[in-house]
C-alpha positions, 0 to 999 in steps of 0.5 A: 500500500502507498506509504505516501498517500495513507500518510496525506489521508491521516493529515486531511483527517487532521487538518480538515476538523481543525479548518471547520484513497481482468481487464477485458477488451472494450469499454462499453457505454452502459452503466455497470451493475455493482451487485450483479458482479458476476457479468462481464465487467465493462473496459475503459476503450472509447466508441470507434467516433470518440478520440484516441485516449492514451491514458488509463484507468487505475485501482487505487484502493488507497486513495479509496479509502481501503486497505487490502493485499496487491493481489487483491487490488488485482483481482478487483481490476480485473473483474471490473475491468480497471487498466491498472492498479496501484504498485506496491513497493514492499511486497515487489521487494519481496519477490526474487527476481523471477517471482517479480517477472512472473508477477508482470507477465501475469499482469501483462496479460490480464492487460493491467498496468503499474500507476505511480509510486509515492514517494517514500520520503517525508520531506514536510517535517524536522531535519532528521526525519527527512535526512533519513528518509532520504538515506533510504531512498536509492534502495527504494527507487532502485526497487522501483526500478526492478518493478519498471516502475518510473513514476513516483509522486507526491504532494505539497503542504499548502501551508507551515506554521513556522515558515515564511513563503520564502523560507517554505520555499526554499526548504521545499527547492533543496529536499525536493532536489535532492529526492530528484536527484536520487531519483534520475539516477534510475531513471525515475520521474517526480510528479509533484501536486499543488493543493488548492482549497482555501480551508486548507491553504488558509488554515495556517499561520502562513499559506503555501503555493497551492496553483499550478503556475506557483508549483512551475516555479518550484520545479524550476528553481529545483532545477533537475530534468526529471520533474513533473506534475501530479494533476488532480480534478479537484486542485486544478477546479478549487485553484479556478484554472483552465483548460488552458492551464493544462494546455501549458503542459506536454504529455511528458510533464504529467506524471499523474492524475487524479479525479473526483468531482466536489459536493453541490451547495458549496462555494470555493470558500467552504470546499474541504479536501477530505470530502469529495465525490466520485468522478463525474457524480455531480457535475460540479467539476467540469470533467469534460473539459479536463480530461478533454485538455490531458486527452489533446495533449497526448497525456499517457500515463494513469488516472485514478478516482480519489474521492476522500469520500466516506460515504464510499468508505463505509461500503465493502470493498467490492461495492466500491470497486464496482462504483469506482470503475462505473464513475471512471467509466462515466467521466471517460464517457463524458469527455468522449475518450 
């Protein structure tokens, strides 16, 4: 499971009180039945007229909330037909080498491919924990490699409550430089994710960079050529940008992608980041237009739904397995991709 991603779960938890996770072959268009598992699970292909879609729908039970076993992330997205699904590191670091190429052969042809990594650093805190961390990085990212694995992110706090803008941001320009750094030495890329709603942002004593051109700013004054964005729906709706924001990227920058959709009756003002909804469930976010820029930019990497939502939560996992692939089914289906 995703070190990273259960760690920003525990601090939206924290911080949101405090302000106020076998594939088969074509994508058909009908909606899927999550009691009727026993029928063949819809894909994600795009109708013959729709446009080539490049990217691919991924289980991320992490990001929907639940634990549970890489073998049983599989055995989900294949029976409800996901392309892929979350890696998982320490059970790879497991395997022999042989074991570890069975593994990929058996998800080649079940037509299931790895997302990203997070990032097993924990940049945000004291000196020490981050010295650490960072001495264990080369062994994790060279198992990473072994997996195939070159996309590994993670997420910036939008706020400190000790830091100035510009001691923020420099503290963020030289740890996250040296994580690149570990990084592009096997040949890995960093997608990194700018925060966006105003409860959280607002919440400490100094807010962050949380849009998209102040996250460009960042990744250039880090200054390695293995870095890229982690998009997420919400972020990119909360921080009112456009599609013509991501129409400043090329597919190559892109390392990442998440989406949800955001709870109607609320305003920007009172969006938390710990409750949203699943892609395309209430047309708040406009999905069409963002995966519509990611599809014309030729954007090849995964997507994943990361809804923070508890009322999917408190479901068994299969039932939220099933509406996960039917949201990302929809969404893709209201993009034409």
């Amino acid at each position: 499971m995703d070190k990273n991603r259960l760690t920003r779960r525990g601090f939206i938890q924290a911080a949101g009180t405090a302000a106020g996770a076998t594939a088969s072959a074509g994508f058909a268009r009908s909606e899927l039945e999550p009691h009727r598992a026993e029928r063949a699970a819809p894909s994600f292909a795009a109708t013959p007229e729709a446009p080539a879609r490049k990217f691919y729908a991924i289980l991320s039970l992490g990001r929907l909330g639940f634990g549970g076993s890489f073998e049983d992330s599989v055995a989900l997205a294949a029976k409800y037909g996901f392309e892929g699904v979350d890696p998982d590191p320490g059970f790879f670091a497991k395997l022999s080498d042989d074991a570890l190429a069975k593994l990929l052969d058996d998800l080649k042809a079940k037509n299931l491919r790895l997302g990203a990594a997070g990032l097993p650093v924990e940049f945000r805190k004291d000196d020490q924990t981050f010295s650490d961390d960072l001495k264990k990085l080369p062994a994790a990212a060279a198992e990473l490699r072994r997996a195939g694995i070159r996309r590994v992110s993670t997420w910036i706090l939008p706020f400190s409550d000790h830091l100035t803008y510009l001691q923020n941001f420099r503290t963020h320009a030289y740890r996250l430089r040296e994580c690149a750094r570990v990084l592009e030495d096997h040949n890995q890329q960093l997608g990194l994710e700018y925060v966006a709603p105003r409860t959280l942002w607002r919440s400490g004593r100094q807010p962050f960079l949380h849009t998209l051109s102040e996250l460009k700013e960042l990744e250039l004054a880090i200054g390695t050529d293995n870095l890229g964005v982690q998009l997420d729906s919400w972020h990119w709706f909360n921080a009112e940008e456009t599609a013509n924001d991501l129409l400043t990227l090329r597919a190559s920058d892109v390392v990442t992608v998440d989406l949800n959709d955001a709870p109607l009756g609320l305003t920007l003002d009172q969006y938390r980041d710990d409750q949203r909804e699943l892609p395309a469930a209430t047309g708040v976010i406009p999905i069409k237009t963002f995966l519509g820029a990611l599809a014309q930019i030729g954007y090849d990497g995964p997507c994943q739904a990361e809804p923070f939502n508890a009322a999917l939560r408190a479901l068994p996992v299969e039932e939220a397995a099933a509406k996960t692939a039917a949201a990302l089914k929809k969404a893709f289906a209201q993009a034409g991709v």
